[in-house]
N, C-alpha and C positions, 0 to 999 in steps of 0.2 A: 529657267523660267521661274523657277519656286525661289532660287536664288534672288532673283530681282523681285521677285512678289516680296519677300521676307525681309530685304536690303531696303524697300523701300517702305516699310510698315512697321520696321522692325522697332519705334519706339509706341506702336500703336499694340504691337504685339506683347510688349515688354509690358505695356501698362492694362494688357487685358490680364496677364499671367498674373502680374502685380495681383488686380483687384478677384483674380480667384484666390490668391492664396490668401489676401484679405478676409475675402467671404469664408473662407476653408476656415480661417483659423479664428472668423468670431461662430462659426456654427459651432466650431471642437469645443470653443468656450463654454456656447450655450449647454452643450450636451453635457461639458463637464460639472457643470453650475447643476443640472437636474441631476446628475447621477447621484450629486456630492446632496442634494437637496431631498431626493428619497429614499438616500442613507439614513439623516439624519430624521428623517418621519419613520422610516421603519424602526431606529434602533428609540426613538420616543413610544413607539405602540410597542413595543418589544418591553422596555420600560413597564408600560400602564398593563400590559397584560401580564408581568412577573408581578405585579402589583396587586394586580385584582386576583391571582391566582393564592397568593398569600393572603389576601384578605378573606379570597374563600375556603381555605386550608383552617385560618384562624377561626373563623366563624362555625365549619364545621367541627373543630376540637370543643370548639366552646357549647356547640351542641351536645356534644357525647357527653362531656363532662357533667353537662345540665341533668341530660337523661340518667347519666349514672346515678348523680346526686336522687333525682325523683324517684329511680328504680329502688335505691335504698330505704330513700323513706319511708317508699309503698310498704319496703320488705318488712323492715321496723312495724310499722302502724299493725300489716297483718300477722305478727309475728305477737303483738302488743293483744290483738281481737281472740286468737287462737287462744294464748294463755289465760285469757279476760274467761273463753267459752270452757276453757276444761277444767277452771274454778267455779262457774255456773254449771256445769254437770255435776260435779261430784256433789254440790250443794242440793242440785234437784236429785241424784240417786240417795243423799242421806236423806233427805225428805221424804224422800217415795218409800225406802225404808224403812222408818218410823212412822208412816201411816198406813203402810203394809201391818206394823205391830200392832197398832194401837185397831186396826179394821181385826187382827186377830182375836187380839183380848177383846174386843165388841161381841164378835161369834161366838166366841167360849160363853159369855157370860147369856148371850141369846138362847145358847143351847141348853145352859142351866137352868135358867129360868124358864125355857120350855118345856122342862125335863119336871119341872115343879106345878105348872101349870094344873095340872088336873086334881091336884094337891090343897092348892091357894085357895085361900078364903074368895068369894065374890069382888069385894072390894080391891084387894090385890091383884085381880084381875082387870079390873076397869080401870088404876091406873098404870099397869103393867100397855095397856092396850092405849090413854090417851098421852103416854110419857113413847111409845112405841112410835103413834101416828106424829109425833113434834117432832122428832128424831127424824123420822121419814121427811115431813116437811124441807125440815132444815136442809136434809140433807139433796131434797131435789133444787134448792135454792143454792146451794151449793155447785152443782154438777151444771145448773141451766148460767150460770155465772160463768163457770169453766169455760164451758160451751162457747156462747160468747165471745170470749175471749180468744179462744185457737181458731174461733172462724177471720175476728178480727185478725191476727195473726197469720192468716194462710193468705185473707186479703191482702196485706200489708205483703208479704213475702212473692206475692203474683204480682203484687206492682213493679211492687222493685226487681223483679226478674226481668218482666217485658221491659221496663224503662231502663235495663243498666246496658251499656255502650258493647257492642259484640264486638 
């Protein structure tokens, strides 16, 4: 019975067979065409990501190198302030120095002339006494100057403390 089913169909059957292996073989195509199609999109991302991976490799060398450059010049500049600062000390310890002497020989000669005092005519005493008060003068005119100026300076150095980048 399949015999005569098949003998009498058999070019109905031929040209169903036909049009599967038709279909089989444009599906194999289709699938071959995508396989081959997101080969070629992976090995383009594959590409742009060896690309951009090297551009950021390159980028960050060129970072370090920047920073090194800038870590130097900081080094320089503070290296430049340090020496700047321990030529302004020794400048301010020969000063202090030499007005340590000059405050000495003042005393001595205060002390003599105190030592003469009870001695001195009157007149030598009044101007021992208004050359004394001028000296004094000056000299609080001098220290209220000072003054001034280390306050302005402590100012100036609380600025710049709170204001520098932590």
């Amino acid at each position: 019975m399949i015999d005569i089913f098949l003998a009498k169909f058999y070019k109905a059957i031929i040209i169903v067979l036909m049009a599967f292996l038709l279909l089989g073989g444009i599906g194999l195509s289709i699938q071959s065409w995508r396989v081959d199609h997101c080969q070629a999109e992976y090995q383009l991302l594959d590409v742009k990501f060896k690309t951009q991976v090297a551009e950021s490799q390159a980028l960050t060398e060129k970072a370090k190198a920047e920073a090194a450059s800038k870590e130097k010049q900081w080094s320089e500049q503070l290296l430049k302030a340090e020496q700047n600062y321990n030529v302004k000390i020794k400048q301010v310890l020969a000063d202090a120095t030499r007005a340590q002497s000059v405050a000495d020989r003042l005393s001595k000669q205060l002390d003599t002339a105190k030592s003469r005092m009870s001695t001195a005519p009157k007149e030598t005493i009044i101007k021992y006494v208004n050359t004394s008060s001028d000296i004094l003068k000056e000299c609080v005119d001098k220290y209220r100057t000072m003054a001034e100026a280390a306050d302005g300076h402590a100012v100036d150095v609380g600025r710049l403390s709170e204001g520098w980048p932590e």
